[in-house]
C-alpha positions as CSV (number, residue, x, y, z in Angstrom):
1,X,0.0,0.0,0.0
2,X,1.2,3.6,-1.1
3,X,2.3,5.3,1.9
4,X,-0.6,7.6,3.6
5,X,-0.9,11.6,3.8
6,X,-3.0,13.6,5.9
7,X,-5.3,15.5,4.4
8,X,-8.9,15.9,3.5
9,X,-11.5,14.3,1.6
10,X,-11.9,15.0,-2.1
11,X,-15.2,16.6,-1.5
12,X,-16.2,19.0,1.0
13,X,-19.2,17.7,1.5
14,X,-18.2,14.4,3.1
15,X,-17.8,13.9,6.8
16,X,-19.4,12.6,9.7
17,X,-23.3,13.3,9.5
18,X,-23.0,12.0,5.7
19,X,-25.3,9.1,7.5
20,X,-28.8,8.8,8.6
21,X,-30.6,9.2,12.2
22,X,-30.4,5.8,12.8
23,X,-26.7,5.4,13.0
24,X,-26.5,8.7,14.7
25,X,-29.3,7.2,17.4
26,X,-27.6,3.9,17.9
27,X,-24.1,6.3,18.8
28,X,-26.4,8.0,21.5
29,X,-27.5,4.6,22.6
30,X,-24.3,2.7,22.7
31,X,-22.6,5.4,24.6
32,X,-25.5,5.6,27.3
33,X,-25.2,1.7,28.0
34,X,-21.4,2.4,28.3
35,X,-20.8,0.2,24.9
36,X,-19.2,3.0,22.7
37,X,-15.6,1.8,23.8
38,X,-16.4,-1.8,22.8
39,X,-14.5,-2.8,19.3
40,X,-16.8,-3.4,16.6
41,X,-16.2,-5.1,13.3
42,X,-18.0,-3.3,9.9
43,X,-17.6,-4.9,6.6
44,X,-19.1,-3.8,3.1
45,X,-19.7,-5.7,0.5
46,X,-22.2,-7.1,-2.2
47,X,-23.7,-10.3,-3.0
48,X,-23.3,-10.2,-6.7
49,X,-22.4,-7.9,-9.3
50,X,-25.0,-5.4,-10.3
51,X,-26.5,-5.3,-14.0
52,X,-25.4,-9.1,-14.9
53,X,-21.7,-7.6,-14.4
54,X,-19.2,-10.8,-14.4
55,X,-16.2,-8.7,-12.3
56,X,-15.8,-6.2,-10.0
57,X,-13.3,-3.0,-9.5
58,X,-12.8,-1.6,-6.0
59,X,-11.2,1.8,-6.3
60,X,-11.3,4.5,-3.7
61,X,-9.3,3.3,-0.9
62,X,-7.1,6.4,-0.6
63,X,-10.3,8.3,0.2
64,X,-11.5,6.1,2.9
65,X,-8.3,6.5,4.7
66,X,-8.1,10.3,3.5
67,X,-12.0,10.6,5.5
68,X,-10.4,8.7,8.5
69,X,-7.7,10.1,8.9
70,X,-9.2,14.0,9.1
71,X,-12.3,12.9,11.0
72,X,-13.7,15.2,13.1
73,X,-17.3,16.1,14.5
74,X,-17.3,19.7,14.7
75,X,-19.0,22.8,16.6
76,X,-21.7,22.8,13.9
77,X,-22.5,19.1,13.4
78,X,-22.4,19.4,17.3
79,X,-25.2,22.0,17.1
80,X,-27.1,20.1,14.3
81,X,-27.5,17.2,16.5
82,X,-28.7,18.9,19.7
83,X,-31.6,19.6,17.3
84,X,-32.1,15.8,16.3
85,X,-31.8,14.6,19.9
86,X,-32.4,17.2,22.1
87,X,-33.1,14.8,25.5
88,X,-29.5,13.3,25.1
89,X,-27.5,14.0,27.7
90,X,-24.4,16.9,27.1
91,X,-21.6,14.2,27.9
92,X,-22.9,12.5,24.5
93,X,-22.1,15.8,22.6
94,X,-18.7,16.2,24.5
95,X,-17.6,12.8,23.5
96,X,-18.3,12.9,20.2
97,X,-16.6,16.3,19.9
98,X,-13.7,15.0,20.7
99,X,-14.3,11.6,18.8
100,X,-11.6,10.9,16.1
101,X,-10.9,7.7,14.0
102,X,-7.3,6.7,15.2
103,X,-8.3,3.4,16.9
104,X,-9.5,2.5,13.1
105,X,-7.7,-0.3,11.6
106,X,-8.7,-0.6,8.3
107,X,-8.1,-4.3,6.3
108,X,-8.8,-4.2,2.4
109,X,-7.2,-5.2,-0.9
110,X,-4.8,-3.7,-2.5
111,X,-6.6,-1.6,-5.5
């Protein structure tokens, strides 16, 4: 694997709200029943190539690493989920602001 850089995203608009209430809920929900520091395993994948496709081409790793690596829930994501879950307790909103991917260990193939 090429060696990694630090830097951002290729587009702006990618980061950590690029996901839907439920994943944001289950964060709030893990971290109230003290779960949030367990290690969890996430894979994607597909069952079979779309449109009667016979291979497949992953591509995009660098970008995965580049979102990891600059991860950061900020001031106004911060804000924006107050408004989704406004009975969650202010300990939720100070551990994700300081929430940042470096525990991630990423396992792919090479692209």
């Amino acid at each position: 694997m090429a060696a990694m850089t630090t830097s951002q995203p290729t587009n702006p608009l990618v980061g950590p709200l690029l996901t839907d209430f439920y994943q944001i809920s289950m964060a709030y929900s893990y971290w109230r029943h003290k779960r949030h520091e367990v290690e969890g395993v996430f894979e994607l994948y597909f069952r079979q190539n779309p449109f009667g496709g016979e291979f497949t081409v992953f591509a995009g790793l660098d970008e995965c690493i580049r979102y990891l690596e600059s991860f950061r829930v900020t001031d106004t994501d911060i804000a924006y989920l107050r408004t989704l879950l406004p009975r969650a307790e202010p300990g939720f909103f100070d551990w994700l602001r300081a929430l940042d991917a470096s525990d991630v260990t990423v396992h792919a193939v090479r692209e």
